[in-house]
C-alpha angles and dihedrals in degrees: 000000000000120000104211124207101212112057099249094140088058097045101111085040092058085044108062093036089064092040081055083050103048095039089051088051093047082046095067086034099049127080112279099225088053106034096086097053086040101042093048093047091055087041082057092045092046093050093050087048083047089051089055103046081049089058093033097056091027102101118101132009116281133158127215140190091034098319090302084119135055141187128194148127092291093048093044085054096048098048089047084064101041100049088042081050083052107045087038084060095034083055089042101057099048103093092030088051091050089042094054098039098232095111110141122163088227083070088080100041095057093052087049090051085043094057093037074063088047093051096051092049096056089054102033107135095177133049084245100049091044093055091048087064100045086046097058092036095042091052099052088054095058092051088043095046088055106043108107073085096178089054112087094207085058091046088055096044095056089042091051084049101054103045091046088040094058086046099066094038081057089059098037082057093047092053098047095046081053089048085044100041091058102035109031099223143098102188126094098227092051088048090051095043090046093052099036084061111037124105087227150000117247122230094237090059097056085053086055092047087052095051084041086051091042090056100053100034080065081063102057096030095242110168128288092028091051096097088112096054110081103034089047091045087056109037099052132083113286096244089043094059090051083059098051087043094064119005105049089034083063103043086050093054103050077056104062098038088057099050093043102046094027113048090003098045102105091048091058087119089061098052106024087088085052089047095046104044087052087046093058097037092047086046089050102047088042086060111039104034102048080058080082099046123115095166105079095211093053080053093057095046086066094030081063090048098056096048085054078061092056096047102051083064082078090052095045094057085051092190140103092286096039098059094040093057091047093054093047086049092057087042094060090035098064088050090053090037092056098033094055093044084053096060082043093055089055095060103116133145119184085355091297124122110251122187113180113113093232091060076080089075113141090351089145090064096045093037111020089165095053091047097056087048089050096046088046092055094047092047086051094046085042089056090229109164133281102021124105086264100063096062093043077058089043099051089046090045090047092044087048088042093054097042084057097251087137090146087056098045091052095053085046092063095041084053095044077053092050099045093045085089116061083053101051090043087065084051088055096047081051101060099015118036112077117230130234089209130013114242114244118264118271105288099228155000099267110056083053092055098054083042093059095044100046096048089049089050093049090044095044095035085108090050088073123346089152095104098048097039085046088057096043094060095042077055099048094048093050085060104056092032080065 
């Protein structure tokens, strides 16, 4: 692993920080009427050059800043995902932003700081490195989650956020200056190095490893640290739900892969029972209380939930297998993610945004195209064979089955079966259920666009899931090579 003393593993990183920079500046400068359009169509054009850069640097393991910041295979997979979850959102948002009249030009850039944070965090080698991250993303969510600033229900998400949000930072603090105060170190290679060789594992550290856990399980709204899921889910703008839906849920997740089975992995004894308790309560809740929802994107917020829950299988395993299915899984998460908020983005009546999920009533007669997406997209988050969901289930099941989780394995598929039918019911209301009054036609061309590609990629996943599943190993083998 080369340390190298020019920052070349953080280039896209430092990119896209001073493109942040220099688009907030022409903001102020530009014509008001013109910097957001202008602003969020250079934002686009600075996270595809990011993706590249990603792609282009990405080949090799190397650290930088000290070894505070690491680039590999795993870190090159996760930020592919997360900068396609951002410009998707960034493209999304545009025609809700104009309809509803909140466009401002500072919109895009959050989300551009936001995924600078995101980026960090995926390839975040020490406890300090891996906070700075979580800082920069974590603040440009509170301001996005409230910035329908003149909607109550907005105003309350960002606040919920934020005090909850601090919250977990406070815990995540606490653990680390636990893990700090017994070992001495903050790098993850010192971490690894100190617990693979100690006699045994102090008491104190394993407190430490539970705030740490706590932290990070805020991030990804694991239960029981998920209180903040559904209000914020509703409460914020549509597009910026769909963000917080992909992008973030990734990053956090990168995150957490890397600190347990990195500096924590020989501790995995230690924290599997944690992991796995989280993995079958966050399956649980994500089953059985959306059941009651009427509000889709409340729906969404547990379905979210649950689907946390499938993915920590793969952590549980902690092995190969376990970290390659869960990769695949956020893979095909973010395409059924997007593709669903999509459908939910063209619910309009009148012109007017509706969410219940009644207002989905004959939608099948008014809008035949956007049914068969949307039903694409539940049969996929339902797992049902043979869409692109049900073998993100099937890699994370396997993984849990040969590490010998065959308790948890079982209460995944018991909680696949539950939560089958919330999202079947949507597909019912869709063909059977006859409508009041019809929903408007999809607003534009490219929301079309993402819902047709995402529904193609979710129905063909099984023609030829070779290259992603490929990826996804190499990725998962840089990781615990590391």
């Amino acid at each position: 692993m080369a340390d190298l003393p020019i920052m070349t593993p953080a280039v896209p990183e430092m990119f896209l920080a001073v493109a942040g920079m220099v688009l907030l500046l022409l903001g102020t400068f530009v014509r008001a009427d013109a910097a957001e359009r202008t602003v969020t169509k250079l934002t686009l054009v600075a996270m595809a050059a990011a993706l590249g850069l990603v792609l282009f640097l990405g080949g090799g393991t190397a650290t930088a800043f000290g070894g505070m910041f690491v680039t590999d295979g795993f870190a090159v997979f996760m930020k592919v995902l997360v900068l396609l979850g951002s410009l998707l959102a960034v493209l999304m948002s545009r025609e809700y932003l104009a309809q509803e009249g909140i466009g401002r030009f500072e919109y895009p850039v959050l989300i551009l700081f936001a995924t600078v944070g995101m980026m960090v965090m995926v390839s975040a080698n020490n406890l300090m490195s891996l906070y700075l991250g979580l800082e920069l993303q974590s603040l440009c969510l509170y301001v996005i989650a409230a910035f329908h600033r003149d909607s109550l229900r907005s105003s309350e998400a960002g606040l919920k956020y934020f005090v909850l949000g601090a919250l977990s930072s406070g815990m995540l603090l606490y653990g680390i200056s636990i893990v700090y105060g017994f070992t001495g170190s903050t790098g993850f290679a010192g971490l690894a190095e100190q617990f693979a060789t100690a006699a045994r594992v102090e008491v104190g550290l394993v407190i430490g490893l539970v705030f740490v856990i706590a932290g990070l399980a805020f991030k990804i709204s694991a239960v029981p640290f998920h209180m903040w899921t559904p209000d914020v889910y509703e409460g914020a703008p549509t597009p910026v739900t769909a963000f917080f839906s992909v992008a973030p849920k990734i990053a956090a997740f990168a995150l957490i892969l890397r600190v347990m089975l990195d500096p924590f992995g020989p501790l995995i004894e230690e924290w599997r029972q944690i992991i796995v308790a989280i993995a079958i309560a966050s399956m649980a809740l994500g089953a059985y209380a959306a059941i009651a929802q009427t509000n889709i994107k409340r729906l969404m917020a547990y379905s979210s939930i649950g689907h946390v829950g499938y993915a920590l299988m793969g952590l549980a395993a902690g092995t190969a297998d376990g970290v390659r299915g869960v990769l695949i899984y956020l893979a095909i998460y973010l395409v059924m993610n997007i593709g669903a908020f999509a459908c939910i983005l063209s619910m309009r009546r009148h012109g007017d945004m509706v969410e219940g999920i009644d207002d989905l009533a004959g939608l099948s007669a008014s809008n035949p195209r956007m049914a068969l997406a949307l039903t694409a997209f539940m049969f996929s988050l339902a797992g049902i064979p043979w869409f692109a969901g049900f073998f993100g289930k099937l890699y994370v099941f396997m993984a849990a089955i040969d590490a010998g989780l065959y308790a948890l394995a079982i209460l995944g598929v018991l909680a696949s079966v539950v939560a089958a039918y919330y999202y079947l019911r949507i597909v019912k209301i869709m063909y059977f259920d006859t409508a009041a009054e019809p929903l408007d036609r999809p607003p534009g061309r490219t929301l079309g666009l993402v819902m047709v590609v995402a529904a193609l990629l979710v129905t063909t996943f099984i023609v030829y899931p070779g290259p992603l599943v490929n990826r996804a190993g190499e990725a998962a083998a840089s990781l615990l090579a590391g």
